[in-house]
Backbone as numpy.savetxt, mean C-alpha at the origin, in Angstrom:
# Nx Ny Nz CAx CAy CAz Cx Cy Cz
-4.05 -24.47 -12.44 -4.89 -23.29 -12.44 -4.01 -22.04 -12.44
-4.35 -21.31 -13.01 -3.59 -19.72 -13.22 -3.49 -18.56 -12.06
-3.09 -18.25 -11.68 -3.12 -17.23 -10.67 -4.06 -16.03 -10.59
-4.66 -15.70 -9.74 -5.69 -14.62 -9.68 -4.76 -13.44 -9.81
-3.85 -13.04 -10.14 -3.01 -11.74 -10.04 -2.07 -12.11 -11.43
-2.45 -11.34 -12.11 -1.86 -11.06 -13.55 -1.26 -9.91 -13.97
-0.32 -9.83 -13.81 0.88 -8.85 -13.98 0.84 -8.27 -15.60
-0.03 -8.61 -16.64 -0.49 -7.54 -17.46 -1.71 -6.79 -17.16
-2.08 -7.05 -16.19 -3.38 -5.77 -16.05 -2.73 -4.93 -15.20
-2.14 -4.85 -14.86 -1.46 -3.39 -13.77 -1.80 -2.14 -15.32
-1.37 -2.62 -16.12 -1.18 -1.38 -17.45 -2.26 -0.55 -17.65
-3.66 -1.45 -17.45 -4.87 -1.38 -17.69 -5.62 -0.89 -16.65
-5.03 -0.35 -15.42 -6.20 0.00 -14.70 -7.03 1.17 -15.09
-6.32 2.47 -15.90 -7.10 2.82 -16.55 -8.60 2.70 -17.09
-8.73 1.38 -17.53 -10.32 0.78 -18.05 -10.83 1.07 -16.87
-10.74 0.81 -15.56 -11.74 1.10 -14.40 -12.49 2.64 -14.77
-11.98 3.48 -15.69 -12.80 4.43 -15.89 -13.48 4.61 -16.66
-14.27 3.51 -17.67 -14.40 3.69 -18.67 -16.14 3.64 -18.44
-16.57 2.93 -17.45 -17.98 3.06 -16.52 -18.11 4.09 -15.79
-17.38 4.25 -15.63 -17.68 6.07 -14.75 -16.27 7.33 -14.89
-16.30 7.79 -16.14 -15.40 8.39 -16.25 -15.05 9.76 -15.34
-16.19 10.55 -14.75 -16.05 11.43 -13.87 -15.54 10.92 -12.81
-16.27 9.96 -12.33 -15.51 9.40 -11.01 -13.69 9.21 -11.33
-13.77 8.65 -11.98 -12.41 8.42 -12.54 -11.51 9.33 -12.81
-12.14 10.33 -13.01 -10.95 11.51 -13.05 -11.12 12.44 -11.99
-11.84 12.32 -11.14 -11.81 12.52 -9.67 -10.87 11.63 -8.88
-10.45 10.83 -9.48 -9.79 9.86 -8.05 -8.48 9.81 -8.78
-8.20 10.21 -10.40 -6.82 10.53 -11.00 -6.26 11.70 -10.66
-7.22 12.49 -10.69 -6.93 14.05 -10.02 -6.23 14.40 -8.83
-7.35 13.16 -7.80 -6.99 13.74 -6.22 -5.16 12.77 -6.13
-5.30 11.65 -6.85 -4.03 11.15 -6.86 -2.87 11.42 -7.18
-3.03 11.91 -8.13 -1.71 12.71 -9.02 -1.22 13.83 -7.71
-2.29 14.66 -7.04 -1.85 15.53 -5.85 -1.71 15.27 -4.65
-1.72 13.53 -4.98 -1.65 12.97 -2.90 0.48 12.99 -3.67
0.46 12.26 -4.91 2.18 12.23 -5.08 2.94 12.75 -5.76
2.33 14.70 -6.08 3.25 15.50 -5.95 3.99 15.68 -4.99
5.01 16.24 -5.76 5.97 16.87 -4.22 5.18 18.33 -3.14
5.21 17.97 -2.34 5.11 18.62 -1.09 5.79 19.11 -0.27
5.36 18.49 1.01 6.46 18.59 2.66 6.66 17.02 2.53
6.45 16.19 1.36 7.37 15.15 1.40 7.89 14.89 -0.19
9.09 14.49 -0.31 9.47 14.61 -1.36 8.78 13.43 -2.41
8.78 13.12 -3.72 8.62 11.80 -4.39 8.96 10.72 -3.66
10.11 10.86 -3.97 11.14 9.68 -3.00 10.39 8.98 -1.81
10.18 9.73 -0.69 9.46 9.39 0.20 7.85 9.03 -0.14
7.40 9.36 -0.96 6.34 9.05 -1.15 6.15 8.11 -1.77
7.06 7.63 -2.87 7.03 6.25 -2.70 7.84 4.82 -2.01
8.16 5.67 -1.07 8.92 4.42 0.28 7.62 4.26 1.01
6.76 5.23 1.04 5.65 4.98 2.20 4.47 4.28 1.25
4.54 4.42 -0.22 3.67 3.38 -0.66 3.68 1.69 -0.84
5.35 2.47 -0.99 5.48 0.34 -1.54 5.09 0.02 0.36
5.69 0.80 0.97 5.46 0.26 2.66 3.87 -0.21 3.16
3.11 0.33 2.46 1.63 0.32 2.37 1.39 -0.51 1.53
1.33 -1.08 -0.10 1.49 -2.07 -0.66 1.72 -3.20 -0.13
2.79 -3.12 0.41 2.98 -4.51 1.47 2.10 -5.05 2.21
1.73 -4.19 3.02 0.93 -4.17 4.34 -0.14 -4.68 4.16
-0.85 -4.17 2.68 -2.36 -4.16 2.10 -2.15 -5.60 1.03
-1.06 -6.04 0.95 -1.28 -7.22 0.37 -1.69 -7.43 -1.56
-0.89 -5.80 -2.21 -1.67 -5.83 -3.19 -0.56 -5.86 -4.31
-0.54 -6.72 -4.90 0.65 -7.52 -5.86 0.74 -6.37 -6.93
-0.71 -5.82 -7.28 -0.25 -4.63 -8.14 0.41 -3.29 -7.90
0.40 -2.91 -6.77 0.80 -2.43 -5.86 2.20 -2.36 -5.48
2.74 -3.18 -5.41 4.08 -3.94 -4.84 4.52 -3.39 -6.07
4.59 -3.97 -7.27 5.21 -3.84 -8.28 5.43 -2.58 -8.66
4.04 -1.79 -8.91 4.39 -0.37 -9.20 5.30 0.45 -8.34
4.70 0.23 -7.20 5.72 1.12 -6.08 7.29 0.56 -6.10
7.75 -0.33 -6.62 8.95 -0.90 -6.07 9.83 -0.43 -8.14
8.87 -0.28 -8.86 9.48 0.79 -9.83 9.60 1.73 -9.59
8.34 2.72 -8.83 8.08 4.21 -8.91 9.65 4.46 -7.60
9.88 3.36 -6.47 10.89 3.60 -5.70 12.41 3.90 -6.64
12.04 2.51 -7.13 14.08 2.63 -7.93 14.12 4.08 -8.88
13.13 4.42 -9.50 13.00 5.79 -10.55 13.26 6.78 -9.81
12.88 6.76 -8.41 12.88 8.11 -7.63 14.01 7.93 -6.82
14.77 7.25 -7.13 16.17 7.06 -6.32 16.39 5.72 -5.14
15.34 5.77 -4.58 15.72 4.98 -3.61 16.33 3.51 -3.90
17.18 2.77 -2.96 17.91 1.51 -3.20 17.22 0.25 -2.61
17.43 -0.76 -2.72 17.10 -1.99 -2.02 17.61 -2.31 -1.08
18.06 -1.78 -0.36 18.30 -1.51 1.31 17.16 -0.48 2.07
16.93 0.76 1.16 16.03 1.57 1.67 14.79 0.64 1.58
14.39 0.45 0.54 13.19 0.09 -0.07 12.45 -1.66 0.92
13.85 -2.61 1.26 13.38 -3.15 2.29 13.66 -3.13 3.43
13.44 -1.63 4.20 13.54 -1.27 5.34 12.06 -0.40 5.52
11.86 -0.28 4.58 10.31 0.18 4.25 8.76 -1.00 4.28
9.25 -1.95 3.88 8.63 -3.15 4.04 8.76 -4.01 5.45
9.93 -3.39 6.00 10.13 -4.05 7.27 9.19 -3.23 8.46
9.59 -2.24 8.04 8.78 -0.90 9.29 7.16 -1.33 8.63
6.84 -1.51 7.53 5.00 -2.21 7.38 4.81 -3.18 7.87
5.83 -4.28 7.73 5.80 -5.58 8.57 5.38 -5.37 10.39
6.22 -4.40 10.47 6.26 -4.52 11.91 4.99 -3.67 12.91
4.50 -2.98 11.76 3.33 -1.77 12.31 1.97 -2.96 11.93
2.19 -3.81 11.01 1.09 -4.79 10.88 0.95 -5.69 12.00
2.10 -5.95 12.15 2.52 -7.33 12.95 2.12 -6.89 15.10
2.29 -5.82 15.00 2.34 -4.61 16.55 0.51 -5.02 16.52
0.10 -4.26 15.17 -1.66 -3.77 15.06 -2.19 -5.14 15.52
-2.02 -6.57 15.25 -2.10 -7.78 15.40 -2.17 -7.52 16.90
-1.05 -7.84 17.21 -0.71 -7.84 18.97 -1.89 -7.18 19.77
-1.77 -6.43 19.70 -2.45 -5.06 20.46 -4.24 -5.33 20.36
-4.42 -5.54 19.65 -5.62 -6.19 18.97 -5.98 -7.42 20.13
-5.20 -8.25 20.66 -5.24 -9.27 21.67 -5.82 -8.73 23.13
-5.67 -7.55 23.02 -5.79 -6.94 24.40 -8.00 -6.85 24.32
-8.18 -6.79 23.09 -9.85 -7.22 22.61 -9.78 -8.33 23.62
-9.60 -9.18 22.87 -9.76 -10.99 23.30 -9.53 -10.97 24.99
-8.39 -10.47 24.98 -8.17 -10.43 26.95 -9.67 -9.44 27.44
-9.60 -8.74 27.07 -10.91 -8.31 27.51 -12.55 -9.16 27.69
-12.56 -9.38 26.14 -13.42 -10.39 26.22 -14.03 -11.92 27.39
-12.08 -12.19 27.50 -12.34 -13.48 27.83 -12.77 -12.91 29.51
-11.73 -11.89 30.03 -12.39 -11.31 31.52 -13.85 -11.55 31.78
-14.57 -11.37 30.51 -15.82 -10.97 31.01 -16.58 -12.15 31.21
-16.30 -13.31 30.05 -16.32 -14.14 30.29 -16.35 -15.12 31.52
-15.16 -14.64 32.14 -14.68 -15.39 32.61 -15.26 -15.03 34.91
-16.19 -14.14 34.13 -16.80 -13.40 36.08 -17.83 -14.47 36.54
């Protein structure tokens, strides 16, 4: 069986606008100005995406950001130290999340 993640449609997300083209250039619009430069540079903006890519689990994602990183300078030392700091803010959110369940079981447990 073939994989649900096909590495020629990244090219194509485009077509998502082709059913609602206003929407679509509302959400190209607001995007293009979430990764201009700002008070954070390119660069950084895409260390904090591929870091988010990761996190979110999204193969199309991964890929783009881990081009848009090497184009904007960054190295593969930076780039998986960026994936490590998502790893670890995922991996914390997990944990912490337990303190639910301890709660739970307290109540349970009167």
């Amino acid at each position: 069986m073939a994989g649900y993640y096909h590495q020629e449609d990244l090219p194509r997300f485009a077509e998502m606008g082709q059913c609602a083209p206003e929407l679509w250039q509302k959400f190209s619009d607001w995007y293009g100005a979430v990764f201009s430069e700002g008070a954070l540079s390119a660069r950084e903006k895409s260390l904090i995406a591929l870091a988010v890519a990761h996190a979110i689990q999204c193969p199309y994602c991964i890929d783009a950001y881990t081009q848009q990183c090497l184009e904007t300078g960054s190295n593969l030392d930076q780039m998986t130290e960026a994936v490590h700091v998502a790893a670890a803010i995922r991996g914390g959110a997990s944990l912490v999340h337990g303190l639910q369940m301890r709660n739970a079981a307290a109540k349970v447990s009167l």
